[in-house]
N, CA, C and O atoms as CSV, one atom per row, in Angstrom:
chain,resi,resn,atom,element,x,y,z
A,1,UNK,N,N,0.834,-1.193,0.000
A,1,UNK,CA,C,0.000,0.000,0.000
A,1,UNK,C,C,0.876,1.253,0.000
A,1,UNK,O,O,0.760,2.049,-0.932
A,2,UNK,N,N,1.817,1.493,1.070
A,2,UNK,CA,C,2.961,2.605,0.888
A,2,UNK,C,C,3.239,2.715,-0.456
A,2,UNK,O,O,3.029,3.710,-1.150
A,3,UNK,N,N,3.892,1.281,-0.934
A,3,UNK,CA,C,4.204,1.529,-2.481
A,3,UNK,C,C,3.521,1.977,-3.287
A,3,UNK,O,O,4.105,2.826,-3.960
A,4,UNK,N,N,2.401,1.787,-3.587
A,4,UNK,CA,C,0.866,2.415,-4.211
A,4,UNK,C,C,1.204,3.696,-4.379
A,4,UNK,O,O,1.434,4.284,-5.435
A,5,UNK,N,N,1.231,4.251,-2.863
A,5,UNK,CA,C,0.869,6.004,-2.695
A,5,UNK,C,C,1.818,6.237,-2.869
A,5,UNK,O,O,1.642,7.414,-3.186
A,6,UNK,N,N,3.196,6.041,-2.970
A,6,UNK,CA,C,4.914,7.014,-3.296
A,6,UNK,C,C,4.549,6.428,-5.090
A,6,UNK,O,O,5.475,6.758,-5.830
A,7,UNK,N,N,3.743,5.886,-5.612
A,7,UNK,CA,C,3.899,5.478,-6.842
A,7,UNK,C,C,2.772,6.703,-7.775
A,7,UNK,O,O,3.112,7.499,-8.650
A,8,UNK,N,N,1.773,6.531,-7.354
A,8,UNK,CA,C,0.640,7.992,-7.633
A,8,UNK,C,C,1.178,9.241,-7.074
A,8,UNK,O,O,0.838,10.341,-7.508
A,9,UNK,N,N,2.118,9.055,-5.995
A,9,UNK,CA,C,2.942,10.592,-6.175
A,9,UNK,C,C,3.429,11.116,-7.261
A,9,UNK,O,O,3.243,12.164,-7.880
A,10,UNK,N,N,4.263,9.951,-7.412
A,10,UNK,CA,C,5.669,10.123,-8.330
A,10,UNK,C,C,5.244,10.365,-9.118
A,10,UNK,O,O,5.861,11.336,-9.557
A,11,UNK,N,N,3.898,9.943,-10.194
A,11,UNK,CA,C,3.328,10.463,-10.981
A,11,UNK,C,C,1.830,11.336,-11.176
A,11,UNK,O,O,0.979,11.392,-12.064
A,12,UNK,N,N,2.037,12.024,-9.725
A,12,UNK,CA,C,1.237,12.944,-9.578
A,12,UNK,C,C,2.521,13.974,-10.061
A,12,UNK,O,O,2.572,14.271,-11.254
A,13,UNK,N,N,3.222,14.342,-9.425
A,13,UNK,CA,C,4.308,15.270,-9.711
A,13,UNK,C,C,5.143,15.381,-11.270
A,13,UNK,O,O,5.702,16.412,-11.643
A,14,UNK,N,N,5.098,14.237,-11.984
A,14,UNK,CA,C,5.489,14.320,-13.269
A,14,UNK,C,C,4.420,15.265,-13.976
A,14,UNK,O,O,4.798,16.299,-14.527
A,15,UNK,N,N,2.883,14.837,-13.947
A,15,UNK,CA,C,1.999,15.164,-14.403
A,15,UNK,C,C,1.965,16.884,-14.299
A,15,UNK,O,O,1.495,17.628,-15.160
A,16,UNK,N,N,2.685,17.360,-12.816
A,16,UNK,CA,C,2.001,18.552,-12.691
A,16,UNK,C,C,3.474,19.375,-12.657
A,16,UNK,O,O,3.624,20.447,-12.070
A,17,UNK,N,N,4.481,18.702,-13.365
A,17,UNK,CA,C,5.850,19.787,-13.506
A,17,UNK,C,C,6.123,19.434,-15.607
A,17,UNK,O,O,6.995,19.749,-16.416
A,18,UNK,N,N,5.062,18.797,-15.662
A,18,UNK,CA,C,4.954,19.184,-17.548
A,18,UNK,C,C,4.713,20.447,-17.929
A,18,UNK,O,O,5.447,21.142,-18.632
A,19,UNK,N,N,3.466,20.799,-17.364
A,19,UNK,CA,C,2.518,22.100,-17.570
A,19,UNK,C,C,3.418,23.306,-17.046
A,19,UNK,O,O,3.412,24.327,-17.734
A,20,UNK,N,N,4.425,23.269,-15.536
A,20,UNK,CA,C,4.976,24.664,-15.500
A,20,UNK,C,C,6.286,24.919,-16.406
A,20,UNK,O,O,6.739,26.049,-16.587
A,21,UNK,N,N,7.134,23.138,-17.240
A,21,UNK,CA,C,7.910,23.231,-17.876
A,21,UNK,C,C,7.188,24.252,-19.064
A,21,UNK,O,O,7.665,25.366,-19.281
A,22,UNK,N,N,6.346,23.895,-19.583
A,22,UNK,CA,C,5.455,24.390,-20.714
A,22,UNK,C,C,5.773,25.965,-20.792
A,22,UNK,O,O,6.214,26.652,-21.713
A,23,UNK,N,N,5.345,26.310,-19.346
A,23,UNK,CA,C,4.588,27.816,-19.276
A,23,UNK,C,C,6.133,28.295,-18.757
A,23,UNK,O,O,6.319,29.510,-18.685
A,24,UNK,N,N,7.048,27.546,-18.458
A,24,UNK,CA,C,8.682,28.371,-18.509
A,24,UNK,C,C,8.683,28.849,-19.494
A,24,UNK,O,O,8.230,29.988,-19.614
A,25,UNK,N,N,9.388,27.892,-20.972
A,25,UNK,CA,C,8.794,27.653,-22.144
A,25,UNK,C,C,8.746,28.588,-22.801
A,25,UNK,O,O,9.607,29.072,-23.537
A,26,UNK,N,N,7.446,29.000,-22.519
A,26,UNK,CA,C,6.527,29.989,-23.051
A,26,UNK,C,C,6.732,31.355,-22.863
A,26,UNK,O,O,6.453,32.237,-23.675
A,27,UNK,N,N,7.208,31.488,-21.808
A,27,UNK,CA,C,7.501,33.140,-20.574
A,27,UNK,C,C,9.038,33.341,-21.261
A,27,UNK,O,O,9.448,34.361,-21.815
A,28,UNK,N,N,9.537,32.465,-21.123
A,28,UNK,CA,C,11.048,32.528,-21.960
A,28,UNK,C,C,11.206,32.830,-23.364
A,28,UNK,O,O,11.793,33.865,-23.678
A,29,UNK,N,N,10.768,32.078,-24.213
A,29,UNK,CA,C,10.514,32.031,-25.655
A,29,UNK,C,C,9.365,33.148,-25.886
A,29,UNK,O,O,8.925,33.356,-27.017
């Protein structure tokens, strides 16, 4: 179960450092 939840982290956090890579990105360019 631990493993579960450090596993939906890990890709909770991928999911939600795409979108501010994006909008760097964007602010930069």
């Amino acid at each position: 179960m631990h493993i579960e939840y450090q596993k939906e982290l890990f890709m909770f956090k991928q999911v939600s450092t795409i979108p501010l890579l994006l909008l760097q990105m964007y602010w930069v360019g």
